[in-house]
C-alpha positions as CSV (number, residue, x, y, z in Angstrom):
1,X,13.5,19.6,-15.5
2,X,12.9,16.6,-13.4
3,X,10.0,14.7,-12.9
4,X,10.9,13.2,-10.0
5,X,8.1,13.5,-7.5
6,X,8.9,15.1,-4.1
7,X,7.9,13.4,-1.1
8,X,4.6,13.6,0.5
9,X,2.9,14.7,3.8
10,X,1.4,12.3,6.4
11,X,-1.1,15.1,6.0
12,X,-2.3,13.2,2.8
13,X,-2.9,9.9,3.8
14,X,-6.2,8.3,5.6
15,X,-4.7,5.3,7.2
16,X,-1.6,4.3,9.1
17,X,-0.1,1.0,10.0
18,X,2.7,1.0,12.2
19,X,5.2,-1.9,10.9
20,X,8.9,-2.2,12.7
21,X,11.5,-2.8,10.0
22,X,13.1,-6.2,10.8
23,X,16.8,-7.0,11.2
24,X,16.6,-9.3,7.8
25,X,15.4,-6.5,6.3
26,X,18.9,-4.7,6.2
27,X,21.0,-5.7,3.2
28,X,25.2,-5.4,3.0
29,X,24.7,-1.5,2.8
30,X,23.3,-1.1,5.8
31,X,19.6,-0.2,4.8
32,X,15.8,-1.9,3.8
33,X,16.8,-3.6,0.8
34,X,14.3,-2.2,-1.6
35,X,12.2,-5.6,-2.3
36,X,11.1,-5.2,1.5
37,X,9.5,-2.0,0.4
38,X,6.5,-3.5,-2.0
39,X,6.1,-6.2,1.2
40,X,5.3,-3.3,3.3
41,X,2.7,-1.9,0.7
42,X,1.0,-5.2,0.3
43,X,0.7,-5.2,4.6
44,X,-1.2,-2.1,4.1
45,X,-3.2,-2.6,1.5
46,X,-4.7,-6.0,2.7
47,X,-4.5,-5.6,6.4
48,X,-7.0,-2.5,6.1
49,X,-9.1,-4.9,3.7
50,X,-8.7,-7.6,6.0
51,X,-9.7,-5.2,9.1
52,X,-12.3,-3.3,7.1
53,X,-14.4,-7.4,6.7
54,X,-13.9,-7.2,3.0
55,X,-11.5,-9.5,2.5
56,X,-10.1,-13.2,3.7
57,X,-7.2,-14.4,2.2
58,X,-8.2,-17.9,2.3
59,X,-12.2,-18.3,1.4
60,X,-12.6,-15.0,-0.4
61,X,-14.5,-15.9,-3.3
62,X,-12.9,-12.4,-5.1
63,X,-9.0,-11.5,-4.7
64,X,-6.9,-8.6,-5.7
65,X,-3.8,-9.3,-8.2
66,X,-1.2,-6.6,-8.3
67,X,-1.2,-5.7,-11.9
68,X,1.3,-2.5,-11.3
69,X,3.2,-0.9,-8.8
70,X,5.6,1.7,-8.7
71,X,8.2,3.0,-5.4
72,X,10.1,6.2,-5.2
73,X,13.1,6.3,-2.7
74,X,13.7,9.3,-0.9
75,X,15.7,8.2,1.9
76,X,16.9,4.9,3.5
77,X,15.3,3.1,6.4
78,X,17.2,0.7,8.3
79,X,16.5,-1.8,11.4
80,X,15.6,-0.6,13.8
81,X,13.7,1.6,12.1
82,X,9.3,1.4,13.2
83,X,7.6,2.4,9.7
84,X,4.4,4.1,9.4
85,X,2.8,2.8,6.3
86,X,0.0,5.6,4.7
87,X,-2.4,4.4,2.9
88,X,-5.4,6.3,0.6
89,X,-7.4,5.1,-2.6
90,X,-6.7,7.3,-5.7
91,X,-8.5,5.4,-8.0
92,X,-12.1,3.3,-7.8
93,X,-12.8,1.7,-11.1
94,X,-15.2,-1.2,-12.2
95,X,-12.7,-3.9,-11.2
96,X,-9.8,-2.3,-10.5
97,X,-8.2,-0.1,-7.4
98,X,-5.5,2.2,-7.7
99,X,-3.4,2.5,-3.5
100,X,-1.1,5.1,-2.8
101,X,1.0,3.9,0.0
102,X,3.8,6.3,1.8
103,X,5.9,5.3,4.4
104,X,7.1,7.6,7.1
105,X,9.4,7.2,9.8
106,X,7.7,7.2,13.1
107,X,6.6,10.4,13.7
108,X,8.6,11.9,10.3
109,X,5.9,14.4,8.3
110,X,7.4,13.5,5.0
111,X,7.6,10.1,3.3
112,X,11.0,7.8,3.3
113,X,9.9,6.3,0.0
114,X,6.2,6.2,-1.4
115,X,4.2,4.4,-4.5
116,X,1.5,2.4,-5.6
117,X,-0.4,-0.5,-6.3
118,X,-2.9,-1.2,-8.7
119,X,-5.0,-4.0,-7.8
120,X,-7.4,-6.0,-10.4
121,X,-10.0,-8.0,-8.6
122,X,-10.5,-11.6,-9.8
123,X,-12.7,-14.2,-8.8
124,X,-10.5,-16.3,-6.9
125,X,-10.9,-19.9,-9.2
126,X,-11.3,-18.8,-12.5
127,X,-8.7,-15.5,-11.9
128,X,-10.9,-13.8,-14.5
129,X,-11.6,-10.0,-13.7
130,X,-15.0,-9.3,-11.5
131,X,-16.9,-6.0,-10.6
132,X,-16.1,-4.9,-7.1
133,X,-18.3,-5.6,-4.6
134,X,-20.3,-2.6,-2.4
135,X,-19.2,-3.8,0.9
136,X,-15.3,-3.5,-1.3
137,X,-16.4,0.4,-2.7
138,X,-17.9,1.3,0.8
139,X,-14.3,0.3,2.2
140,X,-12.4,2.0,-0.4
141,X,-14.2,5.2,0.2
142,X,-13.5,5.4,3.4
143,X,-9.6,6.0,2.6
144,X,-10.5,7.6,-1.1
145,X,-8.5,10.7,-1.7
146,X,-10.1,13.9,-2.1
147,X,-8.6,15.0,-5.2
Protein backbone atom coordinates (compact mmCIF):
# COMPACT_ATOMS: atom_id res chain seq x y z
CA UNK A 1 0.00 0.00 0.00
CA UNK A 2 1.25 3.27 -1.01
CA UNK A 3 1.09 6.38 0.55
CA UNK A 4 1.60 8.34 -2.22
CA UNK A 5 -0.95 11.11 -2.32
CA UNK A 6 -3.09 11.37 -5.49
CA UNK A 7 -3.38 14.64 -7.11
CA UNK A 8 -5.79 17.20 -6.28
CA UNK A 9 -8.75 19.19 -7.78
CA UNK A 10 -8.62 22.90 -8.67
CA UNK A 11 -11.91 22.44 -6.97
CA UNK A 12 -9.88 22.61 -3.61
CA UNK A 13 -8.00 25.58 -3.83
CA UNK A 14 -9.16 29.39 -2.92
CA UNK A 15 -6.69 31.28 -4.97
CA UNK A 16 -4.92 31.16 -8.28
CA UNK A 17 -1.95 32.90 -9.75
CA UNK A 18 -1.35 32.38 -13.21
CA UNK A 19 2.69 32.08 -13.65
CA UNK A 20 4.18 31.11 -17.32
CA UNK A 21 6.97 28.56 -16.92
CA UNK A 22 10.20 30.30 -18.29
CA UNK A 23 12.56 28.79 -20.92
CA UNK A 24 15.51 28.66 -18.05
CA UNK A 25 13.21 26.79 -16.26
CA UNK A 26 13.68 23.58 -18.55
CA UNK A 27 16.61 21.43 -17.56
CA UNK A 28 18.70 18.76 -20.00
CA UNK A 29 15.50 16.45 -19.82
CA UNK A 30 13.35 18.60 -21.34
CA UNK A 31 11.12 19.64 -18.21
CA UNK A 32 10.80 22.32 -14.95
CA UNK A 33 13.70 21.25 -13.10
CA UNK A 34 12.20 20.54 -9.83
CA UNK A 35 13.97 23.52 -7.73
CA UNK A 36 11.77 25.83 -9.94
CA UNK A 37 8.84 24.21 -8.31
CA UNK A 38 9.35 25.65 -4.48
CA UNK A 39 10.05 29.26 -6.48
CA UNK A 40 6.65 28.95 -7.75
CA UNK A 41 5.08 28.16 -4.20
CA UNK A 42 6.96 31.00 -2.62
CA UNK A 43 5.25 33.40 -5.71
CA UNK A 44 2.03 32.35 -4.36
CA UNK A 45 2.31 32.41 -1.03
CA UNK A 46 3.77 36.02 -0.74
CA UNK A 47 2.16 37.61 -3.81
CA UNK A 48 -1.43 36.98 -2.13
CA UNK A 49 0.22 38.42 1.22
CA UNK A 50 1.68 41.03 -0.69
CA UNK A 51 -1.79 41.78 -2.61
CA UNK A 52 -3.90 41.03 0.50
CA UNK A 53 -1.67 44.52 2.45
CA UNK A 54 -0.22 42.25 4.93
CA UNK A 55 2.99 42.10 3.94
CA UNK A 56 6.13 44.24 2.38
CA UNK A 57 9.08 42.48 1.69
CA UNK A 58 11.23 45.32 2.47
CA UNK A 59 9.83 47.34 5.78
CA UNK A 60 7.68 44.58 7.27
CA UNK A 61 8.51 44.68 10.72
CA UNK A 62 7.26 40.72 10.86
CA UNK A 63 8.41 38.10 8.02
CA UNK A 64 7.66 34.57 7.24
CA UNK A 65 10.69 31.88 7.30
CA UNK A 66 10.06 28.61 5.52
CA UNK A 67 10.66 26.20 8.19
CA UNK A 68 9.22 23.02 5.94
CA UNK A 69 8.13 22.28 2.72
CA UNK A 70 7.30 19.32 0.97
CA UNK A 71 6.41 18.79 -3.31
CA UNK A 72 4.87 15.72 -4.86
CA UNK A 73 5.39 15.27 -8.68
CA UNK A 74 2.79 14.00 -10.73
CA UNK A 75 3.61 15.05 -14.07
CA UNK A 76 6.21 17.21 -15.85
CA UNK A 77 5.75 20.86 -16.89
CA UNK A 78 7.91 22.24 -19.41
CA UNK A 79 8.31 25.89 -21.22
CA UNK A 80 6.08 26.83 -22.55
CA UNK A 81 3.98 25.67 -20.24
CA UNK A 82 1.46 28.92 -18.19
CA UNK A 83 1.06 27.36 -14.50
CA UNK A 84 -1.79 28.04 -12.35
CA UNK A 85 -0.48 28.09 -8.85
CA UNK A 86 -3.53 27.08 -6.02
CA UNK A 87 -3.19 28.28 -3.03
CA UNK A 88 -5.38 27.52 0.48
CA UNK A 89 -4.27 27.80 4.32
CA UNK A 90 -4.49 24.41 6.06
CA UNK A 91 -3.18 25.42 9.12
CA UNK A 92 -3.49 28.88 11.40
CA UNK A 93 -1.33 28.56 14.54
CA UNK A 94 0.06 31.16 17.05
CA UNK A 95 2.98 32.00 14.89
CA UNK A 96 3.07 29.67 12.41
CA UNK A 97 1.02 28.97 8.89
CA UNK A 98 0.83 25.83 7.23
CA UNK A 99 0.13 26.68 2.62
CA UNK A 100 -0.95 24.09 0.50
CA UNK A 101 0.00 25.08 -2.98
CA UNK A 102 -0.99 22.95 -6.27
CA UNK A 103 -0.14 23.72 -9.60
CA UNK A 104 -2.25 23.00 -12.56
CA UNK A 105 -1.72 23.43 -16.04
CA UNK A 106 -3.78 26.09 -17.53
CA UNK A 107 -7.15 25.02 -17.50
CA UNK A 108 -5.98 21.10 -16.19
CA UNK A 109 -8.61 20.10 -13.13
CA UNK A 110 -5.92 18.01 -11.45
CA UNK A 111 -2.54 19.19 -10.04
CA UNK A 112 0.95 18.68 -12.09
CA UNK A 113 2.78 18.56 -8.74
CA UNK A 114 1.44 19.92 -5.29
CA UNK A 115 2.95 20.68 -1.58
CA UNK A 116 3.49 22.85 1.12
CA UNK A 117 4.96 25.44 3.05
CA UNK A 118 5.13 26.03 6.61
CA UNK A 119 5.88 29.45 7.33
CA UNK A 120 7.15 30.69 11.03
CA UNK A 121 6.65 34.41 11.43
CA UNK A 122 9.56 36.32 12.86
CA UNK A 123 10.13 39.73 13.68
CA UNK A 124 12.17 40.84 10.96
CA UNK A 125 15.60 42.11 13.18
CA UNK A 126 15.72 39.89 16.00
CA UNK A 127 14.38 36.65 13.62
CA UNK A 128 12.79 35.45 16.91
CA UNK A 129 9.22 33.87 16.42
CA UNK A 130 6.11 36.54 16.89
CA UNK A 131 2.26 36.04 17.25
CA UNK A 132 0.55 36.76 13.96
CA UNK A 133 -0.92 39.74 13.44
CA UNK A 134 -5.13 40.15 12.82
CA UNK A 135 -4.84 41.99 9.69
CA UNK A 136 -2.29 38.44 8.88
CA UNK A 137 -5.31 35.90 10.44
CA UNK A 138 -8.04 37.98 8.64
CA UNK A 139 -5.92 37.34 5.29
CA UNK A 140 -5.36 33.75 6.03
CA UNK A 141 -8.90 33.12 6.42
CA UNK A 142 -9.96 34.25 3.54
CA UNK A 143 -8.02 31.22 1.65
CA UNK A 144 -8.39 28.81 5.00
CA UNK A 145 -9.56 25.37 3.91
CA UNK A 146 -12.69 24.02 5.08
CA UNK A 147 -11.64 20.95 6.44
Amino acid sequence: MSDRPTPERRSAYRHFLAMPTRWMDNDVYGHVNNVHFYSYFDTVVNGYLIAQGVLDPLTSAVVGLVVETKCNYFESVSFPDTLDAGLRVAHIGGSSVRYEIGLFRAGADRAAAQGHFVHVYVDSKSRRPTALSQELIAALRRIASAA
